[in-house]
Every structure is written in structure tokens, then in C-alpha cells.
N, C-alpha and C positions, 0 to 999 in steps of 0.2 A: 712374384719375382723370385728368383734364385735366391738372391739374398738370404731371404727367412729359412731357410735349409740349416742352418749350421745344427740343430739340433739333430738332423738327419742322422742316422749310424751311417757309417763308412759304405756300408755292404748294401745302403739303398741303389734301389734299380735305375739309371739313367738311359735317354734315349736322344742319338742327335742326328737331326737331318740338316743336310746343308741342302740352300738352293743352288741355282748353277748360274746367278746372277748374285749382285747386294741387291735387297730391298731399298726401294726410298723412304725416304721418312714415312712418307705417310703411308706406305705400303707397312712399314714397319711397326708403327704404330698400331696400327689396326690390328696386324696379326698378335701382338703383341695382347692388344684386348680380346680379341677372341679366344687365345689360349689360355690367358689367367681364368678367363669366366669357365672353361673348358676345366682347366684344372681344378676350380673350386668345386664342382659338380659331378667330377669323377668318381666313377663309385665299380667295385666286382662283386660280382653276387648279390646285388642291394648292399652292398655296408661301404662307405664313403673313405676313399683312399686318401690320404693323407699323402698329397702331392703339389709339383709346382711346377710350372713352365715360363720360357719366356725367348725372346729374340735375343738373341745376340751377336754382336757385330753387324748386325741390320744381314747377316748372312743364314746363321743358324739356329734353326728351331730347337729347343733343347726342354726333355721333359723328365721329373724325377720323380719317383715315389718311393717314400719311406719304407726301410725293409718292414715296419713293423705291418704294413700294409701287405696285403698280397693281391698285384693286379694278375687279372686272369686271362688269358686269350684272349675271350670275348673285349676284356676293358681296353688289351693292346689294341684291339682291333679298332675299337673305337679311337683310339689317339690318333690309329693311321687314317681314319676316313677323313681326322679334319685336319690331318697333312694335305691330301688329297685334295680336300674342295680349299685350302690354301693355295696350293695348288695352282688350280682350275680358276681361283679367283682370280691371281695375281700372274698368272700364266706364266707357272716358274715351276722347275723340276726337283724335287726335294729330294728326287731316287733314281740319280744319278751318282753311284759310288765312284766315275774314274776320272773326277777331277778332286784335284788337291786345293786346298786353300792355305798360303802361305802367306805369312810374316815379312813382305820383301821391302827393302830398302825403299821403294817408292809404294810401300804401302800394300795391303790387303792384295793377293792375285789371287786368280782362281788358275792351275795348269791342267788341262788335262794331260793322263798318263801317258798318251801318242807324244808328248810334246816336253817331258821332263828334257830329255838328253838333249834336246833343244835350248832349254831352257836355263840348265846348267852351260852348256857351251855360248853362251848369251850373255852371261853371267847375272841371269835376273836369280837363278838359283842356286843355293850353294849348301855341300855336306853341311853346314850350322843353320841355315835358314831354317827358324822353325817353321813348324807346319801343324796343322790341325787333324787329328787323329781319333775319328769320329766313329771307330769302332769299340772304344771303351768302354764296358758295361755299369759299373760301378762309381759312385759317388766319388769312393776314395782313389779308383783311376782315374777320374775325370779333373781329382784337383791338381794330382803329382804329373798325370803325362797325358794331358790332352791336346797338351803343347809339347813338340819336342821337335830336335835336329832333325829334318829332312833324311840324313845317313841312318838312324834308328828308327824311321816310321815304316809302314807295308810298301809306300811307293819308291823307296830306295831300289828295292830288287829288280823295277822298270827301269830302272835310270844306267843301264850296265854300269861300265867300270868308271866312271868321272865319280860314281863317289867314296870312292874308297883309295 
């Protein structure tokens, strides 16, 4: 679980993929178990990284390892193969970057980017709707602005002039 992090330094490594659906429960669950065991068994170069993962929002797979750790190509690589057969399992796209997940008034939405200026003109979107910002690399970005207004995230610049 996330949780047990708090020891984590600031400057540990985070990693989030979003699906391009929510999980169901029990789709979520399961991923859920096979990343923690995933996590506990992490290791670069033979030496055991001190990491953790877990689902969240039944939407986002999210995985961290302590700076004092150093995951290596090879270890990312391995994170991403069992995004992958998550994947494959559950027949869901974890790597698709150009849908947004927002905070909207009737709850969790996914937009894709074709579809912001839509979306704001709808008014399912709006400059304060937060939004999930799933290019933050760091612990200490992931706790301050993983969440933020739609107007300050990457997908504002899609959305032309409605938000500003």
C-alpha cells in the first residue's frame, strides 16, 4: 500500500499509469494483489528496492521506490511488463497519455484531449475542475500537485481559449 511510504524522502521515484476505463472491484482487487506482491519482490542488480504500489481510484496504477533505492532500466522495465499483462488481462490501456481524468461534479470522468473544448463548453469541465496529472515524477510532486485546476495542468493548452 501507499500508505507505509511516509518514511519515503521526498525525491523518491513515482510512476503512474492510468487505465482508459475504471477497474471493477474485482478487476481492482486483483490488480491490486498482484502489484503489492510485484512490489515486495522488486529488486535492480540483485539488491531489493524498497518500494510500493497500489490501485487507486480503481483507475490508477501508481508505483514508488524510495530514493535511497536505485531502480534500474532493467527494474523499470520490469514494472512495465506487469502493466502490460495487467493490461492484457483485463483488457485495458494503461498507455494511453491523451485522456484526462477529472474530479467532475457527477464524479470521476475520463476526456479525451479531442474532446476538452467540448467538454468545457458542456460544462462537465471547468478552469477549477481538478484533474489528474500523471506526469509527476516525484513523491514530493505527487503529494502537492497530482491534483490540480484543469487551467494549470498540460491539457489546458488543448482546450484553446474557454480557459483562460
Amino acid at each position: 500500500m501507499l500508505s507505509d511510504m511516509e518514511h519515503f524522502s521526498p525525491h523518491s521515484r513515482v510512476w503512474i499509469y492510468q487505465a482508459d476505463r475504471l477497474l471493477s472491484e474485482d478487476e481492482s482487487l486483483s490488480c491490486e494483489e498482484q502489484l503489492v506482491a510485484f512490489a515486495r519482490q522488486w529488486s535492480s542488480h540483485g539488491q531489493a528496492l524498497e518500494a510500493r504500489a497500489a490501485v487507486l481510484h480503481r483507475l490508477f496504477l501508481v508505483f514508488s521506490v524510495n530514493a535511497n533505492s536505485a531502480a534500474s532500466g532493467c527494474s523499470i522495465d520490469s514494472s512495465v511488463a506487469l502493466v502490460r499483462h495487467l493490461g492484457e488481462q483485463f483488457k485495458l490501456d494503461f498507455f494511453n497519455r491523451l485522456t484526462l481524468a477529472c474530479e467532475c461534479e457527477s464524479g470521476l470522468e475520463l476526456i479525451h484531449r479531442n474532446d476538452l473544448e467540448s467538454a468545457l463548453e458542456r460544462g462537465i469541465l471547468h478552469a477549477q475542475t481538478l484533474v489528474f496529472d500523471n506526469t509527476v515524477q516525484s513523491l514530493e510532486e505527487w503529494k502537492k500537485s497530482w491534483k490540480r485546476p484543469f487551467s494549470e495542468s498540460w491539457a489546458a493548452q488543448f482546450a484553446g481559449t474557454a480557459t483562460r
